[in-house]
C-alpha positions, 0 to 999 in steps of 0.5 A, a space after each residue: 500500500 505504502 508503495 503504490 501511494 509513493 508511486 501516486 504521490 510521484 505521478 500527482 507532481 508529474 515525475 512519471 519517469 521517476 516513478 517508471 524507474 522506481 517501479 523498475 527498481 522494485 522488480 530487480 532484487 539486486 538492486 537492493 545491493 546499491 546503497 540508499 544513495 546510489 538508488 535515488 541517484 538512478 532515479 533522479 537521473 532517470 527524471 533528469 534525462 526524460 525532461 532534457 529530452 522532451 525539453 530537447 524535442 520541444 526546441 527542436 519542434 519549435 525551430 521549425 528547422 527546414 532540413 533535418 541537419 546536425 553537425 555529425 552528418 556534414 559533409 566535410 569531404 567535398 571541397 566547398 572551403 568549409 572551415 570544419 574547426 569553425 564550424 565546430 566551435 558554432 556547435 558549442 555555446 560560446 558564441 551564443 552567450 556573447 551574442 555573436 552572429 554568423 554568417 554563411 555565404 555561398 552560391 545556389 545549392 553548396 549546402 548554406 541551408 543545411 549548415 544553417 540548420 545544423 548549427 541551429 540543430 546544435 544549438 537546441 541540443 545545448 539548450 537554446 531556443 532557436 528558430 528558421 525563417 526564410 527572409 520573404 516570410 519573415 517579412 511578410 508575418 511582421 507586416 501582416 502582425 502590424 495589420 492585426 495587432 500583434 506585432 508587439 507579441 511577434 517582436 517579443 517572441 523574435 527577441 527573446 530566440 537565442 538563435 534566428 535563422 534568416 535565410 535567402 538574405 537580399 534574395 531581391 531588393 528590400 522595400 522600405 518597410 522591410 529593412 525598417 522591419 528587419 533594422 527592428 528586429 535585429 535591434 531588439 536582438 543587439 548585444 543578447 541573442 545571436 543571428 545566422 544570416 545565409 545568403 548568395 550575396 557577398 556582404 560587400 553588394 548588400 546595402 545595394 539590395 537593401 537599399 537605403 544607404 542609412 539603414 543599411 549601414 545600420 543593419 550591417 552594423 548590428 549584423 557584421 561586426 561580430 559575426 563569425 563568416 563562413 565562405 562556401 565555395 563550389 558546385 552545387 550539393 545537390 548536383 554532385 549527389 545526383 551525379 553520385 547517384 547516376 554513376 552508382 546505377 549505371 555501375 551495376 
């Protein structure tokens, strides 16, 4: 009786996986030969582990990241320029606790995307809350949230994202209230989270997509002077895999 209220008192306070593992414990006798200390220490790593990982699934869901990419399955191999001890250090914390950017060049196809994600990937396993937007949508919901009244809850979110994915920078021109937009949000953002832009076009030709000289100048001011750059070179990824796969069938 005394233990199937422990398991109840254990369940009311939401630490099931606690009280999985207590009952696991029950049903395994040797267990009786750890001390005191070595059994609750089983048990509180077993709740531990279970909220890390839904906390692990909750920020990677919340990313909405556009491939499934981590570190481990980047391509290193195909010469593209990627700088793997770089590359590297972005898969830890450090950059992100003093809020610096990065930034990930490159022509159509050499994998800026997926670095992008993979990053982000790491960085939700370190914790940290991270989210993808394509520059167009990310345009569009802050206009669209001006219109209805919820821009100051959408900046809010934006803010307070450890790391923003904003990918197909200056892929056209800016209007007017877009660089007014983004300038808002990378404001918001200055000195407290990290941003990755990844973009076709070298840093040095956008304030001629952006536009106006002076809020380029500012958005290149919050976006450039701690960023971490990465200069992809090469053919397209996906050229090379579909030449991959057309060899290996017409070898069999």
């Amino acid at each position: 009786m005394l233990t199937q209220q422990t398991l109840d008192k254990l369940h009311d306070m939401k630490l099931a996986a606690m009280a999985n593992a207590f009952t696991e414990q029950l049903g395994q006798p040797d267990l009786n030969e750890l001390s005191f200390e070595d059994r609750f220490a089983m048990l509180v790593d077993r709740q531990w582990t279970f909220k890390e990982d839904r906390r692990m699934t909750r920020l990677l869901r919340t990313a909405r990241l556009r491939d499934s990419a981590c570190i481990e399955n980047i391509d290193f191999k195909t010469p593209r320029a990627l700088d793997k001890s770089l590359v590297v250090r972005l898969s830890g914390s450090d950059w992100i606790k003093k809020a610096q950017n990065a930034i990930v060049l490159g022509p159509t196809g050499v994998g800026k995307t997926y670095l992008a994600c993979a990053i982000a990937n790491s960085t939700c396993r370190n914790g940290f809350a991270s989210m993808y937007k394509r520059a167009p949508r990310l345009y569009q919901e802050v206009a669209i949230a001006r219109a209805d009244g919820s821009y100051p809850k959408l900046m809010n979110k934006l803010s307070k994202v450890k790391v923003l994915i904003i990918d197909d920078f200056c892929i056209a021109p800016m209007t007017d209230p877009e660089r007014r937009d983004l300038l808002e949000v990378l404001e918001d953002r200055q000195s407290i989270s990290s941003t990755i832009i990844a973009t076709q076009v070298p840093v040095e030709n956008w304030i001629e997509h952006i536009g106006d000289p002076t809020l380029a100048d500012a958005i290149l001011d919050r976006l450039v002077h701690n960023a971490h750059k990465i200069n992809l070179k090469g053919e397209s990824m996906r050229k090379i895999r579909s030449s991959l796969t057309k060899s290996a069938k017409s070898g069999r």
